[in-house]
ROSE-4610 file (N, C-alpha, C; in Angstrom, 1 decimal, always signed):
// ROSE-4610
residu = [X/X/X/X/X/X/X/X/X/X/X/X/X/X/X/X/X/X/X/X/X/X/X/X/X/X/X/X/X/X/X/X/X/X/X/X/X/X/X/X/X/X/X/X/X/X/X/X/X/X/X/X/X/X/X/X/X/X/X/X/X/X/X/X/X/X/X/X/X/X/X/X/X/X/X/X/X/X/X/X/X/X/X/X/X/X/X/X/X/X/X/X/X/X/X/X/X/X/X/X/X/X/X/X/X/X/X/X/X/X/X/X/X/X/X/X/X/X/X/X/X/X/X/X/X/X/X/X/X/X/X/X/X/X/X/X/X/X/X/X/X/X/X/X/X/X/X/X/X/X/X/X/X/X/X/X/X/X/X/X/X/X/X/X/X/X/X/X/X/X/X/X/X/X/X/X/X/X/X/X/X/X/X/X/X/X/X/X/X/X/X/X/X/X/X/X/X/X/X/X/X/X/X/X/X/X/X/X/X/X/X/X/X/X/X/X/X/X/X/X/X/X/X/X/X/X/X/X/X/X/X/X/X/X/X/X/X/X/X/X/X/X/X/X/X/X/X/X/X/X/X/X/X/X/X/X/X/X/X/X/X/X/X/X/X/X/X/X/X/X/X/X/X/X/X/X/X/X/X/X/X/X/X/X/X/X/X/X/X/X/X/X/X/X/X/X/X/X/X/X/X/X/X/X/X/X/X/X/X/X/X/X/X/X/X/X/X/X/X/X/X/X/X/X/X/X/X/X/X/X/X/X/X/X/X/X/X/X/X/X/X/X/X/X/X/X/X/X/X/X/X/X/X/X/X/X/X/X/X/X/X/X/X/X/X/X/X/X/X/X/X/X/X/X/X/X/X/X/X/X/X/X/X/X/X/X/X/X/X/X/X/X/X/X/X/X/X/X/X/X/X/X/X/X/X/X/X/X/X/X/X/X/X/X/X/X/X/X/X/X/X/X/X/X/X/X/X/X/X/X/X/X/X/X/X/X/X/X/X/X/X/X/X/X/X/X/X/X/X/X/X/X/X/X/X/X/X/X/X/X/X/X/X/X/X/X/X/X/X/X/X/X/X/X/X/X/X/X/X/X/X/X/X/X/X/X/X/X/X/X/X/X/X/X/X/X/X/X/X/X/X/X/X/X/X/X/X/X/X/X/X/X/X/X/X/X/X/X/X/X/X/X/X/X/X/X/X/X/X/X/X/X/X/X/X/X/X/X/X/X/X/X/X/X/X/X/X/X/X/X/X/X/X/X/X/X/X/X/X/X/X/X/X/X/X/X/X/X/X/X/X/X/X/X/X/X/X/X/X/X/X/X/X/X/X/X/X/X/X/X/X/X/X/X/X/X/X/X/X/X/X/X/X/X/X/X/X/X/X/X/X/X/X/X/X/X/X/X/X/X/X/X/X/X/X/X/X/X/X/X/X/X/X/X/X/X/X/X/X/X/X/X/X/X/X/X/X/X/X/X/X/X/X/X/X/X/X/X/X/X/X/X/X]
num = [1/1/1/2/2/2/3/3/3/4/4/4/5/5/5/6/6/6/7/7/7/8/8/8/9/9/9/10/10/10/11/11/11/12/12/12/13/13/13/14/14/14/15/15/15/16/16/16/17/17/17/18/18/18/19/19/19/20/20/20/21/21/21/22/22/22/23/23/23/24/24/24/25/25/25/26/26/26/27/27/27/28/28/28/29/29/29/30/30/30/31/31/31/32/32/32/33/33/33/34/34/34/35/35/35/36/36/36/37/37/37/38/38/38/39/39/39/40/40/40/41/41/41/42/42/42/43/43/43/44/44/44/45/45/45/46/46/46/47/47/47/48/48/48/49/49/49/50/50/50/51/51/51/52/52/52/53/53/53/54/54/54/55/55/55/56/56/56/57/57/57/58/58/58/59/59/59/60/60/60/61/61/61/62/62/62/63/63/63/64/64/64/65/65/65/66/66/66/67/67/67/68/68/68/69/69/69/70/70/70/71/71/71/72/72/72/73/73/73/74/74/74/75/75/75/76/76/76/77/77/77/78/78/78/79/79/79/80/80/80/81/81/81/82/82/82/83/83/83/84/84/84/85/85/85/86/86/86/87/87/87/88/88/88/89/89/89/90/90/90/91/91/91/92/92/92/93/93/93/94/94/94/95/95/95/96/96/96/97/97/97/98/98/98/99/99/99/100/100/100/101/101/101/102/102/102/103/103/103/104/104/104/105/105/105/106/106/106/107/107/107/108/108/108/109/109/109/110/110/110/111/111/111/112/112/112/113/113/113/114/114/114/115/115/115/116/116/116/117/117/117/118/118/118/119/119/119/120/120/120/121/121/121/122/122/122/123/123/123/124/124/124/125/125/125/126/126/126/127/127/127/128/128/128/129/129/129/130/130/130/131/131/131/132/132/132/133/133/133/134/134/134/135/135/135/136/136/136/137/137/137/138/138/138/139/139/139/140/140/140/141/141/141/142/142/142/143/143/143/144/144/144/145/145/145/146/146/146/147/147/147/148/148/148/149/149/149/150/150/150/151/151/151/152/152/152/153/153/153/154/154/154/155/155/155/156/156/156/157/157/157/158/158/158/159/159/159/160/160/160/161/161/161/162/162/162/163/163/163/164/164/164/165/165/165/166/166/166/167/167/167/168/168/168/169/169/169/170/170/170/171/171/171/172/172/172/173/173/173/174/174/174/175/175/175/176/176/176/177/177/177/178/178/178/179/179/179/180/180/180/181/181/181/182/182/182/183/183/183/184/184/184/185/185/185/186/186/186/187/187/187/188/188/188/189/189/189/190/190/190/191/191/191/192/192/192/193/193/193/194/194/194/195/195/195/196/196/196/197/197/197/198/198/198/199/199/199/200/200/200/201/201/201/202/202/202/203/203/203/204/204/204/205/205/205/206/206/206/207/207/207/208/208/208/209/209/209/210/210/210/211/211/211/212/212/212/213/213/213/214/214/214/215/215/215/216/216/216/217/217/217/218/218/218/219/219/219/220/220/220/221/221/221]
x = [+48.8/+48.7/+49.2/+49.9/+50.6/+51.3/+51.3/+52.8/+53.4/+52.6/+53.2/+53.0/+53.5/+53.0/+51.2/+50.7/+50.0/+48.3/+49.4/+48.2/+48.3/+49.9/+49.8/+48.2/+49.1/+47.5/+46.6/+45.8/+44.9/+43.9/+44.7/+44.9/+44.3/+45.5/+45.5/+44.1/+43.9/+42.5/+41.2/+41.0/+39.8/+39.3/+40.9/+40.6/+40.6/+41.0/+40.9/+39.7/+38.6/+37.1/+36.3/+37.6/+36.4/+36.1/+35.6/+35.3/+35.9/+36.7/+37.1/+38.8/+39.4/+40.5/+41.1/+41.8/+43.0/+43.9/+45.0/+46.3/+46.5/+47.2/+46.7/+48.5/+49.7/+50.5/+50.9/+51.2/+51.2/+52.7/+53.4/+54.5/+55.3/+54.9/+55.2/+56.2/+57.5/+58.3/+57.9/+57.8/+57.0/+56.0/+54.7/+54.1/+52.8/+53.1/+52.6/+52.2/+50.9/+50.4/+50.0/+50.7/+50.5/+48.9/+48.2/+46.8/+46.4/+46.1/+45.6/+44.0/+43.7/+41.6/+41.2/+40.0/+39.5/+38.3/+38.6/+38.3/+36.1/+36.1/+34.7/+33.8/+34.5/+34.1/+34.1/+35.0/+35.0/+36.0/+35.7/+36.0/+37.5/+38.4/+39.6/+38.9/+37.7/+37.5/+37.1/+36.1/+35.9/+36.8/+37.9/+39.2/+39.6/+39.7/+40.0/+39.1/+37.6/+36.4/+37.2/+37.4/+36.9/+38.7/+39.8/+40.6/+40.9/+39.8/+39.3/+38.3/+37.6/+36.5/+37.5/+38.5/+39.3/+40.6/+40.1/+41.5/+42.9/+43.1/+44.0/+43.4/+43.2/+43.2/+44.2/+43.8/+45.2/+44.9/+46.1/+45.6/+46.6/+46.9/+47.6/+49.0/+49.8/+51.4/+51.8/+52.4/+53.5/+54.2/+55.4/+56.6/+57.0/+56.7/+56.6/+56.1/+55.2/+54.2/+54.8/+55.6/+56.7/+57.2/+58.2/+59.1/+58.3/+57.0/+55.8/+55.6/+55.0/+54.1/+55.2/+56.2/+57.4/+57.7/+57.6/+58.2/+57.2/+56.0/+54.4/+54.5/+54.6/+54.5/+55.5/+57.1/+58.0/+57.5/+57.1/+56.3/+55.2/+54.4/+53.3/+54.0/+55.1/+55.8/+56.6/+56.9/+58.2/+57.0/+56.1/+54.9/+54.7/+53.8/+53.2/+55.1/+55.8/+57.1/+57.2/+56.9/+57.8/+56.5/+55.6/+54.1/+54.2/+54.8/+55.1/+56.3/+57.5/+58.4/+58.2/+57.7/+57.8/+56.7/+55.8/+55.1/+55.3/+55.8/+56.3/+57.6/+58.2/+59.6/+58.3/+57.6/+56.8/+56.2/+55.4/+54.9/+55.9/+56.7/+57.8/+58.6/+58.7/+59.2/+58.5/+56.9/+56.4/+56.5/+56.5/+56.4/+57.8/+59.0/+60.1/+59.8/+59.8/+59.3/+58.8/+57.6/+56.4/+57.3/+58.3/+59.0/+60.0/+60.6/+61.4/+61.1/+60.3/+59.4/+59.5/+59.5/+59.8/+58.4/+57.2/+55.7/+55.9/+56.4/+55.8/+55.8/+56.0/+55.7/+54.9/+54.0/+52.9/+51.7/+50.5/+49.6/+48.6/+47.9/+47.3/+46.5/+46.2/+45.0/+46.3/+47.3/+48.4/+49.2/+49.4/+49.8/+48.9/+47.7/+46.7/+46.0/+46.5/+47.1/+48.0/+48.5/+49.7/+49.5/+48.6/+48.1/+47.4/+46.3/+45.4/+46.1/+47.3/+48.0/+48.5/+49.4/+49.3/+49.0/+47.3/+46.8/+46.2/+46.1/+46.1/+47.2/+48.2/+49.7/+49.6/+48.8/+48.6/+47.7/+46.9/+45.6/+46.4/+47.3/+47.8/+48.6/+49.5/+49.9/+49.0/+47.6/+46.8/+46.0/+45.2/+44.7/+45.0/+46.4/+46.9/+48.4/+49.6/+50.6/+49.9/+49.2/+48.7/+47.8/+46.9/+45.9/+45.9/+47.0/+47.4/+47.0/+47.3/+47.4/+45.9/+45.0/+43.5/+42.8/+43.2/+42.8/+43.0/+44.1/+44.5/+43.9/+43.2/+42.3/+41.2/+40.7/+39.3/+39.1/+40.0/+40.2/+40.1/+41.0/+41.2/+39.9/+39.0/+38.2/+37.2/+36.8/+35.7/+36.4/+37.3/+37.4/+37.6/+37.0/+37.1/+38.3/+39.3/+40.7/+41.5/+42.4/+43.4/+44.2/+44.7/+46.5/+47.1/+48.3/+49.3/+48.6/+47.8/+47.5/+46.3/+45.8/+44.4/+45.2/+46.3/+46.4/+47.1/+47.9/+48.5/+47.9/+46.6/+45.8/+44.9/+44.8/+44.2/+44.8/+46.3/+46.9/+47.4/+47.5/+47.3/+46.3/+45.0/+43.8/+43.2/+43.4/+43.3/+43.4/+44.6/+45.6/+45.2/+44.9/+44.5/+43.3/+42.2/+41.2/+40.4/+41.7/+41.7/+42.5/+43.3/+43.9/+42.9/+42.2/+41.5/+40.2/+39.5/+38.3/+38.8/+40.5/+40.8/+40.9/+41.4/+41.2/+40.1/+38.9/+37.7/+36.9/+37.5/+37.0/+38.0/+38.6/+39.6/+39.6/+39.2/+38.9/+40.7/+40.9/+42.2/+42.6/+42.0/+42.7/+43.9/+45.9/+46.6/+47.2/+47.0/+47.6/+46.8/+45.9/+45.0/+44.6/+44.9/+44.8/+45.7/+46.1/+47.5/+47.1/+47.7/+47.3/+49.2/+48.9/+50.0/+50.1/+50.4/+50.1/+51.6/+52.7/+53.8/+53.9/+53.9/+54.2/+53.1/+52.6/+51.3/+52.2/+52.9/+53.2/+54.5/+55.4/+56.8/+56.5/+55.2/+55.5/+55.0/+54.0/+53.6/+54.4/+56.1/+56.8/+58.2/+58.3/+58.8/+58.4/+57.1/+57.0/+57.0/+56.8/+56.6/+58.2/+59.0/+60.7/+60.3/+60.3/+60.1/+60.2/+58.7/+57.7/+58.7/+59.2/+59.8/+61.0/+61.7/+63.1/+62.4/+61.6/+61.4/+60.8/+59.9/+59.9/+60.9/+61.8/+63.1/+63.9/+63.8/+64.1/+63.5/+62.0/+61.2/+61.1/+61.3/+61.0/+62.8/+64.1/+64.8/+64.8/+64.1/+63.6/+62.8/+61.8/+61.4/+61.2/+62.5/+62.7/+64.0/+64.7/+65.7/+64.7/+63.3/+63.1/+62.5/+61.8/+61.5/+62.8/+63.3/+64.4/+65.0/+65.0/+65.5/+64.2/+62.9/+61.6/+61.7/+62.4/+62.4/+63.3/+64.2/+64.9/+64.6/+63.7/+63.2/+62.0/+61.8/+61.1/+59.3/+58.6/+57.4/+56.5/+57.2/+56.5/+57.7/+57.5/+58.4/+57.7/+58.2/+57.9/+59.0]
y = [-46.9/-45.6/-44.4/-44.3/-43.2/-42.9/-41.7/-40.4/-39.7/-39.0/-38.0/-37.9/-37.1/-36.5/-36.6/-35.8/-35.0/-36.9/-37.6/-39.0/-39.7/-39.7/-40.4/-39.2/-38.0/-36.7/-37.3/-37.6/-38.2/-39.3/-40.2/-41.3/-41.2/-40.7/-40.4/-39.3/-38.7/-37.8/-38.7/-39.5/-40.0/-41.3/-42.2/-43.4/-43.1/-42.0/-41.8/-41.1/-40.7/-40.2/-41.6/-42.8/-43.9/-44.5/-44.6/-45.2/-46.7/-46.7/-48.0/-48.0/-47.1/-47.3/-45.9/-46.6/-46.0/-45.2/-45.9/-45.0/-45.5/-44.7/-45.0/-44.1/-44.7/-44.2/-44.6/-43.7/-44.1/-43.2/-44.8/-44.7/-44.2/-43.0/-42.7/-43.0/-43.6/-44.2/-46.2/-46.6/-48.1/-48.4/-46.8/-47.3/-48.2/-48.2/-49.1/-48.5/-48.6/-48.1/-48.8/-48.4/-49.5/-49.0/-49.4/-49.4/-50.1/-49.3/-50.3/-50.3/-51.0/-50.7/-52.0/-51.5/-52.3/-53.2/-54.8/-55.0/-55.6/-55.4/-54.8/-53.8/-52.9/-51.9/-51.5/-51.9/-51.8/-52.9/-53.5/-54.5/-54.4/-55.5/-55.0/-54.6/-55.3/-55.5/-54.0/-53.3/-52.2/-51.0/-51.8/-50.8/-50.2/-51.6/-52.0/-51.2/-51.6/-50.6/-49.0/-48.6/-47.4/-46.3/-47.3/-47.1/-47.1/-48.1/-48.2/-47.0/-46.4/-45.6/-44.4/-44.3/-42.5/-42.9/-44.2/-44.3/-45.0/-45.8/-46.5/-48.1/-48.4/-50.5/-50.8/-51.3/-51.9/-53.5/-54.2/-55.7/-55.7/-57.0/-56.8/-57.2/-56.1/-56.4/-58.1/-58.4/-59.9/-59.5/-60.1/-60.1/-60.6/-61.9/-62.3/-61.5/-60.7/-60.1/-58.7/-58.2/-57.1/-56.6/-57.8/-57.5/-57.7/-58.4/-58.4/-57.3/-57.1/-55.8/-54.6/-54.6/-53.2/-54.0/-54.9/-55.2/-54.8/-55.0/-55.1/-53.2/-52.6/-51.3/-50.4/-51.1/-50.4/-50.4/-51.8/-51.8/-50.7/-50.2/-49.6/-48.0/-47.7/-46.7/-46.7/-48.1/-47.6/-47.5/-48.3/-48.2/-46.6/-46.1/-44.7/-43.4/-43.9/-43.5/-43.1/-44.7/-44.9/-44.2/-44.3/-43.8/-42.2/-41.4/-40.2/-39.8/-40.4/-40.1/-39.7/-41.1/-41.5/-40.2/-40.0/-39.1/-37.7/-37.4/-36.0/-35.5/-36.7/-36.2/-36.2/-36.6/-35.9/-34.8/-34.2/-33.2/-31.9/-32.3/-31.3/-30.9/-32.2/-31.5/-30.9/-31.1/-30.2/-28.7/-28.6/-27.5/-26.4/-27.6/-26.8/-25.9/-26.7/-26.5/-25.4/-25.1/-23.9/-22.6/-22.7/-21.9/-21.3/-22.4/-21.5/-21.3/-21.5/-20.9/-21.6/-23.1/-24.1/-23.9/-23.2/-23.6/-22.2/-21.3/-19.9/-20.1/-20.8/-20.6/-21.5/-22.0/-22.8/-21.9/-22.8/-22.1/-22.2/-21.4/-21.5/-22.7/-23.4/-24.4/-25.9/-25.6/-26.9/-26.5/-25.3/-25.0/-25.8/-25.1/-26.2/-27.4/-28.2/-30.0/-30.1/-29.4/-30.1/-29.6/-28.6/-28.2/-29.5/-30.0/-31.1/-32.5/-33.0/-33.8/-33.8/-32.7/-32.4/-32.9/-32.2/-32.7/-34.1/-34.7/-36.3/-37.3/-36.4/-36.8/-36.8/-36.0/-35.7/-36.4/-36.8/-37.7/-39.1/-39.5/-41.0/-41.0/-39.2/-38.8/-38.5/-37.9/-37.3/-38.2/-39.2/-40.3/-41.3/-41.4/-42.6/-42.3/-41.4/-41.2/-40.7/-40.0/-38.6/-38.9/-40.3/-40.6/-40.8/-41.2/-40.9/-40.0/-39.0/-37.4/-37.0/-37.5/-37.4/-38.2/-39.0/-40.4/-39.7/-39.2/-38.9/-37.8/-36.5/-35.7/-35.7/-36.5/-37.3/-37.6/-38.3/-39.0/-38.0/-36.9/-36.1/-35.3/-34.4/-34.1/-34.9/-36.0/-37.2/-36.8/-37.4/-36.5/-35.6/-34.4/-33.3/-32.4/-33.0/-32.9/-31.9/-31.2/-30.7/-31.7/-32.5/-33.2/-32.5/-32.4/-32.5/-32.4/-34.0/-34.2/-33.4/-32.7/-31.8/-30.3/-30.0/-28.3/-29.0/-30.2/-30.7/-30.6/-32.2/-32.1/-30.7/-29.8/-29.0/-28.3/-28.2/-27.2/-28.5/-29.4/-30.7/-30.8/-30.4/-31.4/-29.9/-28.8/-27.5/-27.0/-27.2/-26.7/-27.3/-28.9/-29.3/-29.0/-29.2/-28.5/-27.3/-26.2/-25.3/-24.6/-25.8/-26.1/-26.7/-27.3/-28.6/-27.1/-26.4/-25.6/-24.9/-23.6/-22.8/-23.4/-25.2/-25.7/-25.4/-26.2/-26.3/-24.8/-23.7/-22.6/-22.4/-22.4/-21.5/-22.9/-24.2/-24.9/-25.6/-25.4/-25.5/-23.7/-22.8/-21.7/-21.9/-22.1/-22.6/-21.1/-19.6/-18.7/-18.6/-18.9/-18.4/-18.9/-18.9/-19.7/-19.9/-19.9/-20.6/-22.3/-22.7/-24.4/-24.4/-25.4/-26.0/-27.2/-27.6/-29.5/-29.8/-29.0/-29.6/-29.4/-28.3/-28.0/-28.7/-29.4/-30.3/-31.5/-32.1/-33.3/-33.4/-32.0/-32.1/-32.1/-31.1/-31.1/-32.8/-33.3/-34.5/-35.4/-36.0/-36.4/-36.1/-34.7/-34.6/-34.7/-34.4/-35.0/-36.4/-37.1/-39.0/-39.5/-38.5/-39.2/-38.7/-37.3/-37.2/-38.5/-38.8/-39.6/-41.1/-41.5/-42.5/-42.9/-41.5/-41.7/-41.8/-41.0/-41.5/-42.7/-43.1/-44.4/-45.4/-45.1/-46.0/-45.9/-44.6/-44.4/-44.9/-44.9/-45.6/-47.3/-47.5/-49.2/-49.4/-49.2/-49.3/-49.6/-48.5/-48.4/-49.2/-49.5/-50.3/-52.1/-52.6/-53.9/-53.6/-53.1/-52.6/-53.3/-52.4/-52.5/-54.0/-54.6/-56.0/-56.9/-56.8/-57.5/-57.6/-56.8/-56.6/-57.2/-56.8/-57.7/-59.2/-59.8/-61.1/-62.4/-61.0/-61.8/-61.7/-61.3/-61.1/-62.6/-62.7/-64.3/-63.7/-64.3/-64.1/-64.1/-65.0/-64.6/-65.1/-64.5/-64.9/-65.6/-66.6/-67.0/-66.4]
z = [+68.9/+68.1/+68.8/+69.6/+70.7/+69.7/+69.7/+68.6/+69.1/+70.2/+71.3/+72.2/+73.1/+74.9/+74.8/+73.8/+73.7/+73.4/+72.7/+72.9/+74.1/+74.9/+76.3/+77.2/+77.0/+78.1/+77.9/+76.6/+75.8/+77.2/+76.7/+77.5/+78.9/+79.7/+81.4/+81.0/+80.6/+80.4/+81.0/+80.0/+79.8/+80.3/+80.4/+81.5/+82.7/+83.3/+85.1/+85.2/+84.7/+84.6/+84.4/+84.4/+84.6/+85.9/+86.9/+88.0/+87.9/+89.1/+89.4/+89.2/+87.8/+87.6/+88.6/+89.2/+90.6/+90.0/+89.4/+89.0/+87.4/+86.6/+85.2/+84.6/+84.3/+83.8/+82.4/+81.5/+80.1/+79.9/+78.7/+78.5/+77.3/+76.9/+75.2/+74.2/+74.8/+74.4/+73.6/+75.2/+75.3/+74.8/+74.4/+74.0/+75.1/+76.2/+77.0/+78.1/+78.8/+80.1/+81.5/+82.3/+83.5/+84.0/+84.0/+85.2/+86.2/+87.3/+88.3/+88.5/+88.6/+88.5/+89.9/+89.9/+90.7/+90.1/+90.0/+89.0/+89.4/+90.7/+90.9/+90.8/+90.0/+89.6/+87.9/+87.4/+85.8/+85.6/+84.1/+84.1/+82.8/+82.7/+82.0/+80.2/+80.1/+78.6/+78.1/+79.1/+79.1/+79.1/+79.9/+79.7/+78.3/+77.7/+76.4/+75.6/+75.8/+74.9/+74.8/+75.8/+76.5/+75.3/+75.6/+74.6/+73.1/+72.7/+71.4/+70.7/+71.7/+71.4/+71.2/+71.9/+72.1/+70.8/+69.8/+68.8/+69.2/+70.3/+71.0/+70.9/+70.1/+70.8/+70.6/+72.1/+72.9/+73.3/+73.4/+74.0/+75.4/+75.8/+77.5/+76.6/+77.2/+76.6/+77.1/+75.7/+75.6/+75.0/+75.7/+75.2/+73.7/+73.0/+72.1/+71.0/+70.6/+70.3/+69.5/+70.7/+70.3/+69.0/+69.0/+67.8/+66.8/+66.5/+65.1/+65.2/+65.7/+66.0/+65.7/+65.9/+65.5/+63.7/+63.3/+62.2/+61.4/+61.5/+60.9/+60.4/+62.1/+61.7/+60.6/+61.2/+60.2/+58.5/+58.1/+57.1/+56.4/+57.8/+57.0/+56.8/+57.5/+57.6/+56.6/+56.2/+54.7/+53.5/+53.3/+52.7/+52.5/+53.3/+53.1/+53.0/+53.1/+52.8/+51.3/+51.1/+49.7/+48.9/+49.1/+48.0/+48.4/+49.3/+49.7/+48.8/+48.7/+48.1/+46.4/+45.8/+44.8/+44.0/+44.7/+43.8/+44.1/+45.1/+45.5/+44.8/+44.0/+43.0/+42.1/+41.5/+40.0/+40.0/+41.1/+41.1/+41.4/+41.9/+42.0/+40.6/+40.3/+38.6/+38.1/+38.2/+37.0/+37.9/+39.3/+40.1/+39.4/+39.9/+39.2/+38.0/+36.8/+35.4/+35.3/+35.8/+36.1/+36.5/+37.8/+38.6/+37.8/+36.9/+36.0/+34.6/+33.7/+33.5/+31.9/+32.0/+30.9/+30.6/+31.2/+30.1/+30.1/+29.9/+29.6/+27.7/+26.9/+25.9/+25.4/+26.4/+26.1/+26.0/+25.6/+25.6/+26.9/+27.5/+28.8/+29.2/+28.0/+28.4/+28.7/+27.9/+28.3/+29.3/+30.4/+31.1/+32.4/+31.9/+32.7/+33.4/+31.6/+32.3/+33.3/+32.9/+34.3/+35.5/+35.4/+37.2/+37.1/+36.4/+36.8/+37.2/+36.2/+36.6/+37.8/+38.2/+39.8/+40.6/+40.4/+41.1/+41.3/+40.2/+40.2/+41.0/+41.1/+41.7/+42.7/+43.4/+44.8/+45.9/+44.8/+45.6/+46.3/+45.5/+46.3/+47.8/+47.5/+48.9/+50.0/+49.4/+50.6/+51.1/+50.2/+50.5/+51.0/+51.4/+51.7/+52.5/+52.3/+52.8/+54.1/+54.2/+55.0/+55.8/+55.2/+55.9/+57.4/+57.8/+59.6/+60.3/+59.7/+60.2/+60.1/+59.6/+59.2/+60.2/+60.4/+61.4/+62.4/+63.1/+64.0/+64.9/+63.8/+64.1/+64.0/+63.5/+63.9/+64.9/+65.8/+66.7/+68.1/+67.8/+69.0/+69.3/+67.4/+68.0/+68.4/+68.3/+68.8/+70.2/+70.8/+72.0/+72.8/+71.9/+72.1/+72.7/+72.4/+72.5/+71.2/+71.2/+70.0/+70.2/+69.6/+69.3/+68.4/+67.7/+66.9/+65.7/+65.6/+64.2/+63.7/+64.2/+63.8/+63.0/+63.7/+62.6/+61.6/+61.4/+60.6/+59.5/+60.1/+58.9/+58.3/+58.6/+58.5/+57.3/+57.7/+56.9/+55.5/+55.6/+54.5/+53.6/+54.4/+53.4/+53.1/+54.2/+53.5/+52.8/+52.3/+51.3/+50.0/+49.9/+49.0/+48.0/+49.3/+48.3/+48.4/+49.2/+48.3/+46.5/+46.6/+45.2/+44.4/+44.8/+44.1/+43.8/+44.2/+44.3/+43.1/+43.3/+42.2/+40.7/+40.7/+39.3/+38.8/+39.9/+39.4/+38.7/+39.7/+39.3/+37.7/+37.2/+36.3/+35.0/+35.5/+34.5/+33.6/+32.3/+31.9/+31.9/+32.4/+32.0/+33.4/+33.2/+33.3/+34.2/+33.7/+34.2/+35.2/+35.5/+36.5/+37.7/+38.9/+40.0/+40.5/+41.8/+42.5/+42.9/+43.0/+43.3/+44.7/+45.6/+46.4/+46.5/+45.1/+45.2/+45.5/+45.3/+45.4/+47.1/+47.5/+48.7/+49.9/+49.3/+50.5/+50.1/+49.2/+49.0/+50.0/+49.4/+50.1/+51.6/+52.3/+53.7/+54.3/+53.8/+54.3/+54.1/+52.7/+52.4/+54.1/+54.3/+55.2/+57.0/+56.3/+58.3/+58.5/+57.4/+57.1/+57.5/+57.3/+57.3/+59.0/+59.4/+60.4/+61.9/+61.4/+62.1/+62.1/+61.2/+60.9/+61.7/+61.7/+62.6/+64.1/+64.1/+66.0/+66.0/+65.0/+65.4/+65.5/+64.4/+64.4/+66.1/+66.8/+67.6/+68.9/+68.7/+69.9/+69.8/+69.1/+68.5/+69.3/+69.1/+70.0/+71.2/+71.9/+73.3/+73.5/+72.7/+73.4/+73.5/+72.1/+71.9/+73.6/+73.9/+75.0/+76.3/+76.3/+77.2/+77.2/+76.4/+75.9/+76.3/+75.4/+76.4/+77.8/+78.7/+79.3/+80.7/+80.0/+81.0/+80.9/+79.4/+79.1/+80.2/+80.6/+81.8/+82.8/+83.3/+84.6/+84.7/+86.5/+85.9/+86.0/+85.7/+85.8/+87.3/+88.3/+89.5/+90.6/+91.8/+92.7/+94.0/+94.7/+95.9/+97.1]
């Protein structure tokens, strides 16, 4: 689950406050962290616990294991992609529409469906494209940590329901209220392409470096 600099810090943070683990380097590209511990003093499973608890479960890198594990992920990435895209072109048309001013000869309470629709549009992006970025800030403050993903989500799930609050206040009255369902869809649609290329970028790196351990032998005399 590494995204950035800021989850390897994470990491080096909180396992070297454990007794017994010596040197502890974490590889944001790979994905992967070398540790050395002493294994009379804390044990590897605990290691394991101890990464689980801060939002990281991890198992002992194999080679084999790799290329699933990047193919599994690209999946959940084109997934929350494609459910980002697909509903962020609807809400934008009706956004358009509104902007140039195809309902101004409506009447205010049908002006107002389509804010609600909107916002119906939105719930599949926030609850599910987005849900990362929410995970992610959970995560940091349980360890009382800021990452990336906390002002993200903030300005995401903020944004939302404080859209979601002005419906509820103004009801179908359609002139009244600002709502940002389009502009919460498009920025979460755009950090998702984002997020996607560096993975395409890191998944590279690190089948490169997979390969490249695959020929090396396992022990030497």
């Amino acid at each position: 689950n590494i995204h950035c600099a800021a989850c390897a810090w994470l990491i080096e943070q909180s396992l070297l406050k454990v007794i017994g683990i010596d040197r502890l380097s974490v590889n944001t590209v790979t994905q992967r962290a070398d540790i050395l511990w002493d294994p009379k003093k804390v044990s590897l499973a605990s290691i394991f616990s101890k990464l689980a608890d801060i939002g990281y479960p991890s198992s002992p890198f194999k080679l084999g294991d790799t290329e699933k594990q990047i193919k599994a992920e690209e999946k959940r990435y084109l997934r929350r992609l494609g459910v980002a895209g697909l509903f962020t072109m609807q809400v934008m048309m009706i956004a358009i529409a509104m902007y140039f001013g195809a309902f101004s000869n409506m009447e205010s309470h049908q002006t107002g469906y389509f804010k609600w629709l909107s916002m119906l549009l939105t719930i599949p992006v926030i609850f599910y494209s987005a849900l990362p970025f929410l995970q992610g800030a959970i995560t940091s403050i349980k360890a009382k940590q800021l990452g990336m993903d906390v002002p993200v989500s903030l300005a995401i799930f903020g944004a939302f329901f404080a859209s979601l609050v002005q419906l509820v206040e103004h009801g179908l009255v359609g002139d009244q209220g600002e709502v940002f369902f389009e502009s919460i869809s498009m920025f979460t649609f755009l950090l998702l392409i984002g997020k996607y290329l560096e993975f395409k970028a890191r998944s590279r790196a690190i089948l490169s470096n997979a390969n490249l351990s695959s020929s090396l032998p396992l022990t030497v005399s």
